[in-house]
C-alpha positions as CSV (number, residue, x, y, z in Angstrom):
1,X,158.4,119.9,85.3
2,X,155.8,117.3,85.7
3,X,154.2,119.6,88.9
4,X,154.3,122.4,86.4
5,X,152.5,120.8,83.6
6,X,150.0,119.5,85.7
7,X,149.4,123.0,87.2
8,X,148.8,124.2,83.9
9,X,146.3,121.5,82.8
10,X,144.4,122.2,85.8
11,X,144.3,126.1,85.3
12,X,143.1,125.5,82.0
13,X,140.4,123.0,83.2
14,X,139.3,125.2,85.9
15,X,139.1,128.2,83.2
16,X,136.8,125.7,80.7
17,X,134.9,124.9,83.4
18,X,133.9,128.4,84.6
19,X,133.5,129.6,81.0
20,X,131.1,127.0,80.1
21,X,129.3,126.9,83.1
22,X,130.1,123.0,83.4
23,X,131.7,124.2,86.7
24,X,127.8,125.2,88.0
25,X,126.6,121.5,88.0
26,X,128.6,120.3,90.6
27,X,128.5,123.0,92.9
28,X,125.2,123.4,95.4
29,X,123.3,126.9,94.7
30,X,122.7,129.2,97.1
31,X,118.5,128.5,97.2
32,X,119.4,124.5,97.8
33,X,121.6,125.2,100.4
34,X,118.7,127.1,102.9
35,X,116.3,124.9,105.3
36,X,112.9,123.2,104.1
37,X,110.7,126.0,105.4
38,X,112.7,128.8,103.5
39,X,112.7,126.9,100.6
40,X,108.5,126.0,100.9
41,X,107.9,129.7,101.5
42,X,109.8,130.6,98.5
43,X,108.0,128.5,95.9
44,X,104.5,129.5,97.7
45,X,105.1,133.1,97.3
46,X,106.1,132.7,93.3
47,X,103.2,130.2,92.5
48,X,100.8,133.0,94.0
49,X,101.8,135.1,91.1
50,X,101.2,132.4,88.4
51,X,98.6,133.4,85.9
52,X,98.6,130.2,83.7
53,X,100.1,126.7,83.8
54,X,100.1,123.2,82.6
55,X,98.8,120.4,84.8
56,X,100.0,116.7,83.2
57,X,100.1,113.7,85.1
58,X,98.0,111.2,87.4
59,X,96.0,111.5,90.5
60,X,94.2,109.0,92.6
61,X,90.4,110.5,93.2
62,X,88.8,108.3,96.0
63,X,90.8,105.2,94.7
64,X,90.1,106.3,91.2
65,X,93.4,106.9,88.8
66,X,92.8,109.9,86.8
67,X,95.2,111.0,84.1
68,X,95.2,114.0,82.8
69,X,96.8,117.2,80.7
70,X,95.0,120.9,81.5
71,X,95.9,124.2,80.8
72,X,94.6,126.9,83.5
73,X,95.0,130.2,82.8
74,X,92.1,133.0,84.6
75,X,88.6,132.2,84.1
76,X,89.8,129.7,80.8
77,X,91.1,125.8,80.3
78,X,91.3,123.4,77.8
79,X,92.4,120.0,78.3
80,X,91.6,115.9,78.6
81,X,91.2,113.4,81.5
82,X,91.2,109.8,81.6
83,X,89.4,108.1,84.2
84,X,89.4,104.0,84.2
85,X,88.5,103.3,80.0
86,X,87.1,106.4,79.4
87,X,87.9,110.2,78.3
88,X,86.4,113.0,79.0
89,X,87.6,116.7,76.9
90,X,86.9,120.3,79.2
91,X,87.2,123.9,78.2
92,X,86.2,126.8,79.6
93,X,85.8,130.6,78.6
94,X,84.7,133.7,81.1
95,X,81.3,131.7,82.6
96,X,80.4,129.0,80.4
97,X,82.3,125.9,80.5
98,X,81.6,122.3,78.3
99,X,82.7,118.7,78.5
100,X,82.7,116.2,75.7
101,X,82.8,112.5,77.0
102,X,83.2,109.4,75.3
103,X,80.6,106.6,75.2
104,X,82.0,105.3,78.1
105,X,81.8,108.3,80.4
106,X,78.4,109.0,79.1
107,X,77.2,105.4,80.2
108,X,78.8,105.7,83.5
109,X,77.5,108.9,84.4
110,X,73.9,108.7,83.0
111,X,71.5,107.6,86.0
112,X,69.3,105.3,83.3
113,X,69.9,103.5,80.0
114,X,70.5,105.0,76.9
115,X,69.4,104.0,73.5
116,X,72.0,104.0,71.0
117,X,70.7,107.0,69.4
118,X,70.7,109.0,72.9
119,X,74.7,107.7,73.3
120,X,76.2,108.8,70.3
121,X,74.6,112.3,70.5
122,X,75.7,112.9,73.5
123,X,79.1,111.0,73.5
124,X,79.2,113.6,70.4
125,X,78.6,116.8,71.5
126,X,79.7,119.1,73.9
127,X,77.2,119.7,77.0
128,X,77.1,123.3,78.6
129,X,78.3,122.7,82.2
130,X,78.4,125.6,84.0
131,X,78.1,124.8,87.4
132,X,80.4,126.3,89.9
133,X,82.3,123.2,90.8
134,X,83.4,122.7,86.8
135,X,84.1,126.5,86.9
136,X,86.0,126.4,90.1
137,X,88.2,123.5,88.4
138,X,88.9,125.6,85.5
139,X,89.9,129.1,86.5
140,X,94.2,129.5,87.9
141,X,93.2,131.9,90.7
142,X,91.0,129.4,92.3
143,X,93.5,126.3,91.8
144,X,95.8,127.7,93.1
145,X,94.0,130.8,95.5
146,X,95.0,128.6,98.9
147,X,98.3,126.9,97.2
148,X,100.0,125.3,99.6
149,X,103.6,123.2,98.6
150,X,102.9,120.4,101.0
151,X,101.3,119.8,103.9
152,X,102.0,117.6,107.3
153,X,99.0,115.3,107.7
154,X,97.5,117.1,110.8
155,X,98.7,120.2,110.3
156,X,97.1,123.8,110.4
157,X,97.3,125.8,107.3
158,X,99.4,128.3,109.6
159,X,101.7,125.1,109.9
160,X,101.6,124.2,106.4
161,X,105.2,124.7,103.7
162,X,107.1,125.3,107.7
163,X,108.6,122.8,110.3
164,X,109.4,119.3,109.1
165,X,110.0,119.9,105.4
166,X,113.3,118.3,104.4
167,X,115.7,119.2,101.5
168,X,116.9,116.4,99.6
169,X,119.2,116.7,96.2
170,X,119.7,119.5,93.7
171,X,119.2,117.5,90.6
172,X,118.7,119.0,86.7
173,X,115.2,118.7,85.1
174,X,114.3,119.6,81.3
175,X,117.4,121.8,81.3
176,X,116.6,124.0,84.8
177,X,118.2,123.3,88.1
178,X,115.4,121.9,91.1
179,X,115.6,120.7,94.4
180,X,113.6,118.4,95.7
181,X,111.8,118.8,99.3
182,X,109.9,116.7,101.2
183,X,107.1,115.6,104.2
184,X,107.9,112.4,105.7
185,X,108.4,109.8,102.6
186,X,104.9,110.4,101.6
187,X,104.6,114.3,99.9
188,X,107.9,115.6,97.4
189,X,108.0,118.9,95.6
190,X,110.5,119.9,93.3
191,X,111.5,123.4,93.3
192,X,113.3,125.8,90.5
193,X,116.5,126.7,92.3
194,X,116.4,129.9,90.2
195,X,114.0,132.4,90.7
196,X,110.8,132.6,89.9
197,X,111.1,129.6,92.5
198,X,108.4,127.9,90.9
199,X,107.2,124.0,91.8
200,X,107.3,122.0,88.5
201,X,106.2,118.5,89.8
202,X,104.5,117.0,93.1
203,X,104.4,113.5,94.3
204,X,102.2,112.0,96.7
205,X,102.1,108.9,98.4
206,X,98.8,109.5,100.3
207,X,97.0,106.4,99.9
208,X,93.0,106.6,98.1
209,X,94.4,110.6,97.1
210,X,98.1,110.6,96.0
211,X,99.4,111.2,92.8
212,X,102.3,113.0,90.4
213,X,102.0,115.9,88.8
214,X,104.0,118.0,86.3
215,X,103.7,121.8,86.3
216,X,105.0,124.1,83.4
217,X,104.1,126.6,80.9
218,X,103.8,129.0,83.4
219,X,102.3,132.4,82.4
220,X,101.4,131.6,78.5
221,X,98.1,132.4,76.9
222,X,96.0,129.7,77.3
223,X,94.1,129.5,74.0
224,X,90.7,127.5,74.1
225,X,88.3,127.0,71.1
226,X,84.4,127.5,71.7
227,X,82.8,124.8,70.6
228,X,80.4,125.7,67.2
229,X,76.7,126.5,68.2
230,X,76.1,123.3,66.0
231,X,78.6,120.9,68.2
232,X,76.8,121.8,71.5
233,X,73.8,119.8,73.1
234,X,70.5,121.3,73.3
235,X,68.0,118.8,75.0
């Protein structure tokens, strides 16, 4: 009787489990379960179709920490960095792009010294910078035109997201199933086990140019405000 009753209670566990989907979060999915290369391949091919995304998190720039939250969408941004103490605000629309800066960015950038008049008009305003590099930065296709998941120090771009890329754990992030693959113990990228297979967060322990970054927001309309003729600098 005992044998019976426990039968039962585990039919009607096994039942609950599949109807709820509980069951799905122990068992390995079918993306997780393929080599490192497969998996690499997978989440370059879907990030070549991204039109838009979200970039938060910190890089090191030649030993510099840089914190930041961007949105990319083509040919337009919006977003902040941080760099040391200061701040410094960046949007972009077809070909014209502007920054706004803080005092302290202003100061550290400005090849002489500025009166207190020059600093809070400038730390006030946003400056027209439409060189290519600022443009380059701000526009999705270039960011991610040569995407790559992770690369062996060394390696050939041919070589890159193939041999040596390890699988580690299927783990849940913000509600969506990833798995986690990896270079060495120095590059990690976490891909969505369901398709789109896209990579929602990098980590890099490169020394002088690592970092962590959080992608999402893929594919929304990335709205940016011009700035008013009366906010922009005109020397």
């Amino acid at each position: 009787m005992r044998t019976t009753r426990t039968a039962a209670a585990l039919l009607v566990l096994t039942t609950l489990l599949s109807g709820c989907g509980a069951w799905q979060d122990f068992r390995t999915s079918d993306f997780a379960e393929q080599d490192g290369a497969a998996i690499a391949t997978a989440a370059r091919r879907a990030m070549k179709d991204v039109t838009s995304l979200r970039l938060t998190g910190q890089v090191v720039a030649k030993g510099n920490q840089v914190l930041l939250d961007l949105s990319v969408g083509e040919d337009r941004c919006t977003g902040t960095l941080r760099l040391g103490g200061s701040h410094l605000a960046v949007r972009r629309v077809g070909d014209r792009a502007w920054i706004k800066g803080d005092e302290d960015f202003v100061s550290s950038v400005s090849a002489t010294r500025l009166s207190a008049a020059a600093l809070t008009r400038l730390s006030t305003s946003w400056i027209p910078a439409n060189d290519r590099e600022i443009l380059d930065f701000c526009d999705v296709d270039e960011l991610l035109g040569d995407f790559r998941v992770m690369k062996r120090s060394g390696a050939s771009d041919d070589e890159a997201d193939t041999g040596g890329v390890t699988v580690g754990e299927e783990d849940s992030v913000d509600g969506e199933r990833v798995v986690d693959i990896g270079v060495g113990e120095q590059e990690t990228a976490w891909v969505l086990s369901e398709a789109p297979h896209y990579v929602v967060r990098v980590e890099s322990a490169v020394p002088r140019d690592g970092g962590s970054l959080a992608l999402s927001e893929f594919n929304r309309e990335v709205r940016v405000e011009v700035p008013a003729p009366k906010d922009v600098f005109r020397p």
